[in-house]
Residue frames as qw, qx, qy, qz and C-alpha x, y, z in Angstrom:
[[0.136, -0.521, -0.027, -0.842, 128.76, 50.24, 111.87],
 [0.719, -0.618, -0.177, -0.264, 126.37, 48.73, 114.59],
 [0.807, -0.188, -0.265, 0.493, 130.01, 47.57, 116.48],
 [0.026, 0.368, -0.112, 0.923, 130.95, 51.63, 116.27],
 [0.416, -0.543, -0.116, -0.720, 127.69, 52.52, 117.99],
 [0.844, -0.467, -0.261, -0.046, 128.02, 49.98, 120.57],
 [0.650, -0.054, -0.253, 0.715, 131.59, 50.98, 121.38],
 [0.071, -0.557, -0.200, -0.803, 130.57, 54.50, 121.59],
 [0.812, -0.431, -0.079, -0.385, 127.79, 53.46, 124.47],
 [0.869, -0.160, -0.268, 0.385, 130.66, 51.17, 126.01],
 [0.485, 0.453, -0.152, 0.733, 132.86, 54.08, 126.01],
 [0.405, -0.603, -0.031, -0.686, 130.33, 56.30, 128.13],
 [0.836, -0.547, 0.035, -0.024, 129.95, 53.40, 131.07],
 [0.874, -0.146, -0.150, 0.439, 133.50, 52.78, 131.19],
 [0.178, 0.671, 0.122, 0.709, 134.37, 56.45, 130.74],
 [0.422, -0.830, -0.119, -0.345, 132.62, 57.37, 134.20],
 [0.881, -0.210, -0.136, 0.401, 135.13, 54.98, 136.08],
 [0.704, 0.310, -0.062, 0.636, 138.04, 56.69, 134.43],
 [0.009, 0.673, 0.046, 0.738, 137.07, 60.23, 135.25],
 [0.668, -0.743, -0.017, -0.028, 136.47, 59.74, 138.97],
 [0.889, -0.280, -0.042, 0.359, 139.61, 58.59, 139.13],
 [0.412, 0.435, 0.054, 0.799, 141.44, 61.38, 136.94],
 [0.351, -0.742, -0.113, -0.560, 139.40, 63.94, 139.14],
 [0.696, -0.691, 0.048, -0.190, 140.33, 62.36, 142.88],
 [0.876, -0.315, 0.170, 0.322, 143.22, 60.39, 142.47],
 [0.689, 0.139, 0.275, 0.656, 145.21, 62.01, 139.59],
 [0.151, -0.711, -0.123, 0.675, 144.14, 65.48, 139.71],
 [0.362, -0.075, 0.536, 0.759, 144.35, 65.47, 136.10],
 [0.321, 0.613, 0.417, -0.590, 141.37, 67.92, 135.31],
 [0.424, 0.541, 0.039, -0.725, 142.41, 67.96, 132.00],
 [0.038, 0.105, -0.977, -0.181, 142.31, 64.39, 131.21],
 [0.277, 0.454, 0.771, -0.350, 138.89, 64.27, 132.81],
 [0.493, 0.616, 0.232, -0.570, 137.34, 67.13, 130.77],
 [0.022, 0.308, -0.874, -0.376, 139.10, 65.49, 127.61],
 [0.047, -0.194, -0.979, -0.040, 137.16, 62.56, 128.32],
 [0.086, 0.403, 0.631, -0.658, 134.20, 63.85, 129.37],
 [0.444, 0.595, -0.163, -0.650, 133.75, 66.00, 126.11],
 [0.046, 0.193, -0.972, -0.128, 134.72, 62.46, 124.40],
 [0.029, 0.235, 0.918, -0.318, 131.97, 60.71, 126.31],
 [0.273, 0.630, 0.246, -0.684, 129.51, 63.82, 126.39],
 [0.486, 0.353, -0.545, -0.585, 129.72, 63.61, 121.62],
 [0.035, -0.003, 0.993, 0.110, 129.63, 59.95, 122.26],
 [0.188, 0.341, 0.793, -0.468, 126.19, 60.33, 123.55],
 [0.293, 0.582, -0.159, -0.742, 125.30, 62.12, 120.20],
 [0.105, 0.334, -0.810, -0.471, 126.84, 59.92, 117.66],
 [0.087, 0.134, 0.983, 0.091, 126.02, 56.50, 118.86],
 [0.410, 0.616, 0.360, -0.568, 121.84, 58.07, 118.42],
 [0.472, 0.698, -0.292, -0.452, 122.57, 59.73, 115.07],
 [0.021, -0.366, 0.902, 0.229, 124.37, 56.97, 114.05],
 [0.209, 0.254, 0.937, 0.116, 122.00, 54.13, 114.86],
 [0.469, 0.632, 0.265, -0.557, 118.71, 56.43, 113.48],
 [0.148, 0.731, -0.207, -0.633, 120.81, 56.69, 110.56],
 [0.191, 0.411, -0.864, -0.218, 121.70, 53.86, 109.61],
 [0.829, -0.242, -0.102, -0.493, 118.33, 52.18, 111.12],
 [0.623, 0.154, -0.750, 0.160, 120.56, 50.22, 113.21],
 [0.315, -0.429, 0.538, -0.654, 118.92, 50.72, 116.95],
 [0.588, -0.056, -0.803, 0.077, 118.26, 48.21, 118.88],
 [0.699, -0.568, -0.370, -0.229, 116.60, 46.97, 122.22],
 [0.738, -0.365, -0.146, 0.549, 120.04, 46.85, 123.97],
 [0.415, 0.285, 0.091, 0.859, 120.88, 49.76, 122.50],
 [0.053, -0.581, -0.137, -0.801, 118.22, 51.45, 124.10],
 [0.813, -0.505, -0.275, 0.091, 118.52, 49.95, 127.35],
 [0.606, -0.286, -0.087, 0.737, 122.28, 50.70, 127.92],
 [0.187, 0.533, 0.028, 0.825, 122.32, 54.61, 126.24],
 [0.261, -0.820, -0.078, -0.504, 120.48, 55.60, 129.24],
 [0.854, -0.385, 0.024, 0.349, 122.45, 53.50, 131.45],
 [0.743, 0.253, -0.001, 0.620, 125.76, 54.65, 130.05],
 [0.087, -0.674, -0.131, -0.722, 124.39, 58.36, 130.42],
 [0.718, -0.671, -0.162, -0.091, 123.97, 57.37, 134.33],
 [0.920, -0.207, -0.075, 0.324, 127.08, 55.89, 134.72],
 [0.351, 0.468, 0.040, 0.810, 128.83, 58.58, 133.30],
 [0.067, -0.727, -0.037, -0.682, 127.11, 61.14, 135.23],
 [0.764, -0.583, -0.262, -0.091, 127.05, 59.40, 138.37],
 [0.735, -0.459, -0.176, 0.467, 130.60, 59.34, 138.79],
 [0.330, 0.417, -0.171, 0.829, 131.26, 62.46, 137.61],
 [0.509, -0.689, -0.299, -0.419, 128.82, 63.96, 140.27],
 [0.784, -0.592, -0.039, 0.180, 130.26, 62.26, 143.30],
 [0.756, -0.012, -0.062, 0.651, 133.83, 62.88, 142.29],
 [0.022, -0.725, -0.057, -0.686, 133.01, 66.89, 141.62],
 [0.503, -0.750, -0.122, -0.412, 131.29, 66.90, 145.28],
 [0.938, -0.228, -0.156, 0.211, 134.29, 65.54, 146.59],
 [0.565, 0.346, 0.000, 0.749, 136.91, 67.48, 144.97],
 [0.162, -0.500, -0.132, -0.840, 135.14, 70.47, 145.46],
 [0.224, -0.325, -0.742, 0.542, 134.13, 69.23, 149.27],
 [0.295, 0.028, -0.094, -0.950, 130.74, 70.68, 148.07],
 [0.259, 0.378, 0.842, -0.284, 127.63, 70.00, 149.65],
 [0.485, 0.486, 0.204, -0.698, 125.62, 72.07, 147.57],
 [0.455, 0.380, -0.658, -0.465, 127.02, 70.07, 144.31],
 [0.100, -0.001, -0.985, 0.138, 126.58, 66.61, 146.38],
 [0.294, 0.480, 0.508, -0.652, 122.91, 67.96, 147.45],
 [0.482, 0.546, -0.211, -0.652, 121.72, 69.03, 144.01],
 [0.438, 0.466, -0.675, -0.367, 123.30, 66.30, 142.42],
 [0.155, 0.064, 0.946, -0.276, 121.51, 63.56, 144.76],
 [0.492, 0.544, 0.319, -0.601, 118.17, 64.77, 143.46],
 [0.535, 0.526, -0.272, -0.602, 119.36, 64.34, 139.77],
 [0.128, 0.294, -0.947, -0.025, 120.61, 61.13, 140.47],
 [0.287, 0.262, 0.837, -0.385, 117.83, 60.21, 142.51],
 [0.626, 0.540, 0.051, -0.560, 115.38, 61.06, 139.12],
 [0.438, 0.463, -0.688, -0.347, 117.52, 59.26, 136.98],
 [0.089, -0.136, -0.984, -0.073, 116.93, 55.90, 138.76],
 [0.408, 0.438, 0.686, -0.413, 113.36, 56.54, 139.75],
 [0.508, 0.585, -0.145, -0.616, 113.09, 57.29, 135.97],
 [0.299, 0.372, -0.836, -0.271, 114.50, 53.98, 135.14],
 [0.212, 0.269, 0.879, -0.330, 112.00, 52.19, 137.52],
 [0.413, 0.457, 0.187, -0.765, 109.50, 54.07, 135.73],
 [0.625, 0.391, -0.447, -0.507, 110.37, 52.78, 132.40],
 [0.007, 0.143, -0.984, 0.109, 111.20, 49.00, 133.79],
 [0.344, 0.347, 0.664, -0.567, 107.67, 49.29, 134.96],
 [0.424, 0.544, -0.068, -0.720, 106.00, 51.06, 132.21],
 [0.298, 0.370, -0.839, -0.265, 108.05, 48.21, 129.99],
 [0.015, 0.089, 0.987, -0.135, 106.25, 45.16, 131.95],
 [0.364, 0.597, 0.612, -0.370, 102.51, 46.31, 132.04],
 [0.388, 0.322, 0.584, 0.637, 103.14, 47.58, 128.04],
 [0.083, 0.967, 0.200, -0.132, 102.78, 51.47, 128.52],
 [0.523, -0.093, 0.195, 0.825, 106.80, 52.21, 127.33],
 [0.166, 0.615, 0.355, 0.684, 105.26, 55.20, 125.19],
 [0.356, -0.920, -0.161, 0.002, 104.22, 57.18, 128.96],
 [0.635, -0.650, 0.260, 0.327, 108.68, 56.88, 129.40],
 [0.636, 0.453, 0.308, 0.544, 109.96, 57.44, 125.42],
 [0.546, -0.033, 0.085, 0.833, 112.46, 60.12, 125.24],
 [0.230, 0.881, 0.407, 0.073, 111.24, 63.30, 124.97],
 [0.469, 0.630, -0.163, 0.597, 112.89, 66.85, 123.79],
 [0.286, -0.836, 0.249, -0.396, 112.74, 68.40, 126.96],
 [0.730, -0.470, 0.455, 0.199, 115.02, 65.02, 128.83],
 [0.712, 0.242, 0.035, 0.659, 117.56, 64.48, 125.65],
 [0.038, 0.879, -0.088, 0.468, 117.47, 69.01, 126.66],
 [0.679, -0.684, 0.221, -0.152, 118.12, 67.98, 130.65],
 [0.954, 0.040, 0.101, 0.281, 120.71, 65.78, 129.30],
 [0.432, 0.523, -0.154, 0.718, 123.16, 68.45, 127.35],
 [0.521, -0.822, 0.080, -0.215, 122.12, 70.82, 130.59],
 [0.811, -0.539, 0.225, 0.034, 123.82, 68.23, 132.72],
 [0.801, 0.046, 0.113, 0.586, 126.94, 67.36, 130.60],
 [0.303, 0.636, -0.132, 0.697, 127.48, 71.35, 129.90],
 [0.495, -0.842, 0.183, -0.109, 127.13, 72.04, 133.65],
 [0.811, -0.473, 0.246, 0.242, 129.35, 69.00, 134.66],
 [0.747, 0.354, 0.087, 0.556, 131.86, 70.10, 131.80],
 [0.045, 0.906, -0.037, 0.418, 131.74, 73.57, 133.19],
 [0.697, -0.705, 0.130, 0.016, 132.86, 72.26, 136.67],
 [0.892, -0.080, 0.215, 0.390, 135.70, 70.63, 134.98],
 [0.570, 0.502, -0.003, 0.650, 136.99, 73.41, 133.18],
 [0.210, -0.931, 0.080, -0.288, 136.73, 75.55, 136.00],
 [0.744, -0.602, 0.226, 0.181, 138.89, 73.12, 137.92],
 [0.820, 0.176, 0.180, 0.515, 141.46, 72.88, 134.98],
 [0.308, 0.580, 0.137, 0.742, 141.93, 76.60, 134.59],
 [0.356, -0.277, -0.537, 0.713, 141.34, 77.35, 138.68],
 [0.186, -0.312, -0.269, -0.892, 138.62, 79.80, 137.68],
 [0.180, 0.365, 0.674, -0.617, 136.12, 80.52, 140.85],
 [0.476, 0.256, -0.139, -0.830, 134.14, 82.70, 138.04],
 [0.303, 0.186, -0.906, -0.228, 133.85, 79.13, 136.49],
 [0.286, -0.143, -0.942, 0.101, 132.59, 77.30, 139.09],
 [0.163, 0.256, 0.331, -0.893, 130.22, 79.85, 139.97],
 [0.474, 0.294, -0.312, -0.769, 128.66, 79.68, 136.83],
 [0.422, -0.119, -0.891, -0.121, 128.67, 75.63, 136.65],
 [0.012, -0.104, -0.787, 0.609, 126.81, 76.50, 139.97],
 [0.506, 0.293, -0.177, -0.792, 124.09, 78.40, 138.09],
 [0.300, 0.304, -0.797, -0.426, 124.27, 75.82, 135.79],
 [0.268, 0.027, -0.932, 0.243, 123.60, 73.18, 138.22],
 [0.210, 0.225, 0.711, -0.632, 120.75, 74.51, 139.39],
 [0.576, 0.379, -0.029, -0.724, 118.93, 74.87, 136.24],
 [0.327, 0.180, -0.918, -0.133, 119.71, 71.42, 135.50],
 [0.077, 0.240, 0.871, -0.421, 117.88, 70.22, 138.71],
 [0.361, 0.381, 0.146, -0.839, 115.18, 72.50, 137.81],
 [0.579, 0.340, -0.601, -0.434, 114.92, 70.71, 133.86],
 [0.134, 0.231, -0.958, 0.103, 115.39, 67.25, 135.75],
 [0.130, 0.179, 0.847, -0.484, 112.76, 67.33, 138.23],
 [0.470, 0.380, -0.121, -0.787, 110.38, 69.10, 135.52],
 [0.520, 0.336, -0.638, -0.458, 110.88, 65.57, 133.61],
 [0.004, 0.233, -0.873, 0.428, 110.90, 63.82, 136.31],
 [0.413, 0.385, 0.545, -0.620, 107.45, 64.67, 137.47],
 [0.641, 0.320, -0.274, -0.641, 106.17, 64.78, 133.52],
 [0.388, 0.336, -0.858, -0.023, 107.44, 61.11, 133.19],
 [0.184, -0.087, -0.962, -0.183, 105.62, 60.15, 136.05],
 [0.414, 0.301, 0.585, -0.629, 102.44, 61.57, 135.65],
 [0.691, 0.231, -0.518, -0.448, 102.00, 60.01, 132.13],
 [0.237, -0.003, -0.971, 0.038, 103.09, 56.29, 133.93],
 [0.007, 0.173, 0.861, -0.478, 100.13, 56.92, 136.47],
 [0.380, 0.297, -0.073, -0.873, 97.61, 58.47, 134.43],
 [0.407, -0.032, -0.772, -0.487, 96.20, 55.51, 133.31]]
């Protein structure tokens, strides 16, 4: 079981790769959103899985948020490409830029033993689905050529940023509150 949950969490970082590439080079929009929804349950399981089985782990909870970057990073850039959108590249530099200054947070938080100011809460595993249903919306808009679509992933996308930077800022004014 613990080799499932780590392949799962492998899947997700090697996943991001694939999808840039289906998205810019191969145009295959619905290979990407395939994967993507793939990648986007993975990020369920391998959790429910190791809770369930009390099988997390230290690496496990090091790489899930990694994996959860990687994944989103390149879907991000490859969208704002495709879609020679600055507002999706613009929006989606802010959520990137939270996701690593939320991983300095917890690197930090980890060395001076405050991890509990940077432990998961409901409202970032919420900012999370946000962001994979937006960036799945984009993808099915491109697979089905649907402006209404990508309108709506636009919505989307902003209420993501909105849920990001909310956690962003909660995250670190617990690290500096001491």
């Amino acid at each position: 079981m613990r080799n499932l949950i780590q392949l799962l969490t492998y899947f997700r970082i090697i996943a991001g790769p694939i999808i840039f590439i289906m998205i810019l080079v191969l145009e295959n929009y619905g290979a990407a959103l395939l994967i993507f929804i793939l990648a986007g349950a993975s990020d369920y399981w391998d959790g429910y899985l190791a809770r369930k089985y009390s099988l997390t782990s230290v690496l496990g909870e090091v790489l899930d948020p990694i994996a959860d970057k990687i994944l989103i990073t390149f879907t991000v850039i490859a969208l704002s490409m495709n879609l020679e959108s600055f507002y999706i590249a613009f929006l989606g530099s802010f959520i990137l830029a939270r996701e690593y200054w939320v991983s300095a947070l917890r690197d930090y938080n980890a060395r001076i033993g405050n991890a509990e100011a940077t432990s998961v809460t409901f409202l970032a595993k919420t900012k999370t689905a946000i962001q994979l249903v937006t960036l799945c919306l984009f993808l099915i808009g491109l697979y089905f050529d649907s402006a209404l679509l990508l309108f709506l992933a636009n919505f989307f996308l902003f209420l993501a940023l909105i849920i990001t930077i909310q956690t962003g800022v909660s995250y670190t004014i617990a690290t500096f509150k001491r």
